[in-house]
C-alpha positions in Angstrom: 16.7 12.2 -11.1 15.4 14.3 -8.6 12.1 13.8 -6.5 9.8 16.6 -7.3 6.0 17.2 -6.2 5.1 17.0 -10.2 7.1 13.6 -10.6 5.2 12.5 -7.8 1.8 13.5 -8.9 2.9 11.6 -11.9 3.9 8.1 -10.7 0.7 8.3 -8.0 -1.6 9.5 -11.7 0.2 6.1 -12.9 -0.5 4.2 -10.2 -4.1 4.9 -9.9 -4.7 4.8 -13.6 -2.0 2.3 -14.8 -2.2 -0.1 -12.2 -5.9 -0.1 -11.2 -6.6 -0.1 -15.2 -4.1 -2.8 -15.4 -5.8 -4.8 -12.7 -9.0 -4.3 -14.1 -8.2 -5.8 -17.5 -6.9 -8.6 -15.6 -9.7 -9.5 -13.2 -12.0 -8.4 -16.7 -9.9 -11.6 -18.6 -8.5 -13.6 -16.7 -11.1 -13.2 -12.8 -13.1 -16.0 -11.7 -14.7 -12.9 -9.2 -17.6 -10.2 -10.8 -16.8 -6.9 -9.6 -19.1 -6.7 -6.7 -17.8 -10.1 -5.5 -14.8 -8.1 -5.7 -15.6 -5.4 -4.2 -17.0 -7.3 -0.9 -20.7 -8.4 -2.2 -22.6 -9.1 0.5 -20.7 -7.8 3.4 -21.1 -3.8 4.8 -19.4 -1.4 3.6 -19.6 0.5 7.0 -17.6 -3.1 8.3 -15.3 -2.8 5.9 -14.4 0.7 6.1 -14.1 0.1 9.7 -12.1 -3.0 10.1 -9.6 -0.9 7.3 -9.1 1.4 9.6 -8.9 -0.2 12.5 -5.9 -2.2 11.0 -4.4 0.9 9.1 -4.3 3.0 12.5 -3.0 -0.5 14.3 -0.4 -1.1 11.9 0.9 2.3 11.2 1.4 3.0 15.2 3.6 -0.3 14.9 5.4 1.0 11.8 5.4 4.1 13.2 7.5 3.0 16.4 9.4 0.5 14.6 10.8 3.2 12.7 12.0 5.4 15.7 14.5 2.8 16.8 17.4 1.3 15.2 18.3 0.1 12.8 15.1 1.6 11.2 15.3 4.9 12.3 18.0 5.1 9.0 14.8 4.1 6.9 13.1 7.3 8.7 16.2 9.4 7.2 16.6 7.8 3.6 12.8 8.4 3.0 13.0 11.9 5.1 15.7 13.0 3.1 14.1 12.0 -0.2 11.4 14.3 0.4 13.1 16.9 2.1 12.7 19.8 -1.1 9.4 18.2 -2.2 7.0 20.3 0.7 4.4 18.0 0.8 1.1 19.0 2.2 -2.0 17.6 3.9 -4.3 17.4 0.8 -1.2 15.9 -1.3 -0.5 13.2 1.6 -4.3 12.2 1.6 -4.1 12.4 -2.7 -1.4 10.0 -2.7 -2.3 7.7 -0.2 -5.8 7.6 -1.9 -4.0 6.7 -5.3 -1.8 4.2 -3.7 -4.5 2.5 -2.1 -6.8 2.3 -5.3 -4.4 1.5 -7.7 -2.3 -1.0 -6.4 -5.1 -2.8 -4.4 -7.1 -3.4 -7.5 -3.6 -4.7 -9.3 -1.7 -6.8 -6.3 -5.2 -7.7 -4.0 -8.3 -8.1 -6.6 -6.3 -9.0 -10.1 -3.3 -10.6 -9.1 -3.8 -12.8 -5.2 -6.7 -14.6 -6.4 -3.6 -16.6 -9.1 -0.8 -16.6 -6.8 -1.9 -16.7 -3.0 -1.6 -14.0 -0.5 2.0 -14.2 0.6 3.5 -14.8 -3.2 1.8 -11.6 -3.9 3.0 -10.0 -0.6 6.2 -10.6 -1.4 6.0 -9.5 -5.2 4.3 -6.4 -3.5 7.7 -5.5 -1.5 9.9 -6.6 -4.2 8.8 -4.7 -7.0 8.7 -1.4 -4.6 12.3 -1.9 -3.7 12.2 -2.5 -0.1 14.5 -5.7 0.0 18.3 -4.6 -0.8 21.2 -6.6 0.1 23.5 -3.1 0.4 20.7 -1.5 2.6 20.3 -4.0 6.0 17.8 -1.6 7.7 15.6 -1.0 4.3 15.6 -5.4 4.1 14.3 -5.3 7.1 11.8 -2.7 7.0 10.8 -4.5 4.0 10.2 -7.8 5.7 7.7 -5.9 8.0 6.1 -5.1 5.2 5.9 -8.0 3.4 4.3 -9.4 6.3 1.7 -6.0 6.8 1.2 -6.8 3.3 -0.4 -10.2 3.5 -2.3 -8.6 6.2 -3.6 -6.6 3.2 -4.3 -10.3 1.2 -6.0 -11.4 4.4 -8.2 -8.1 4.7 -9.2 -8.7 0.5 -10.3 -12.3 1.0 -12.4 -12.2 4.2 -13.4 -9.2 4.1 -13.6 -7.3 0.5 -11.5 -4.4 -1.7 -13.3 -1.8 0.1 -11.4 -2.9 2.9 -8.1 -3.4 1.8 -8.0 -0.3 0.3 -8.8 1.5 3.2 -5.9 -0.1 5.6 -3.3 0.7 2.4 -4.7 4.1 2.7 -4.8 4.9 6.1 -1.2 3.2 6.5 0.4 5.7 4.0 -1.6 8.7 5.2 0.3 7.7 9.2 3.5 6.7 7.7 3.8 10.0 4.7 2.7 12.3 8.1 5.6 11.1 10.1 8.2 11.2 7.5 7.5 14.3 5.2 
């Protein structure tokens, strides 16, 4: 199957919609949290915003220069080259990262970290996106990086709110889709 702007629209549509939905029946059932407890009750959302992209930026420029050596410069190429025909541009970066962020915050931070702990869902997280793959070394070990910039997304959630969480996932994809599309 080949990667194509409209099957990416789709899976970032499902991701927002699916997975945020998804998360939001769960937290709905199954939470011990209201939605503005959630959401970071209490705390600014001028902090949280801010701390978000604080450790986006911070994280990304690790990412960023992690990827430019080896053996993760061939994670560069794999994801480069999957993209290569698809011509992203600036306001489709920003769309998916902002779908990304929503969806999958909601699902893995808000629904599913309050059950499971921070770095069982990290590592779910990874797993489920395919990063860990005994017959690629330098995609396992781009995906223990993330596993571990992934709790950092559980620690953002539980001190500091959804809002915030949301905002690292977002800014990390924006910096890492820039440098690979």
């Amino acid at each position: 199957m080949r990667l194509t702007k409209r099957r990416i629209y789709i899976l970032t549509l499902i991701t927002l919609f699916g997975m945020g939905g998804l998360g939001i029946v769960l937290i709905k059932f199954f939470g011990d949290s209201s939605f503005k407890e959630i959401l970071g009750e209490g705390r600014s959302l001028s902090g949280q915003l801010a701390i978000g992209v604080a450790y986006g930026i911070i994280v990304a420029t690790l990412l960023t220069f992690a990827l430019d050596r080896p053996p993760l410069n061939k994670v560069q190429d794999f994801f480069g080259d999957l993209l290569e025909d698809v011509h992203l541009n600036y306001f489709d970066v920003i769309w998916f990262s902002l779908c990304a962020g929503i969806g999958e915050e909601i699902l893995f931070r808000a629904a599913i970290q309050p059950h499971f702990g921070i770095w069982p869902t990290a590592i779910v997280f990874i797993l489920l996106h395919g990063y860990i793959n005994p017959f690629r070394l330098s995609l396992s070990i781009y995906g223990v990086l993330l596993i571990i910039v992934s709790a950092g997304l559980g620690y953002l959630y539980a001190y500091f709110g959804l809002v915030c969480a949301i905002t690292a996932h977002f800014m990390i994809d924006v910096i890492l889709f820039r440098k690979i599309r």
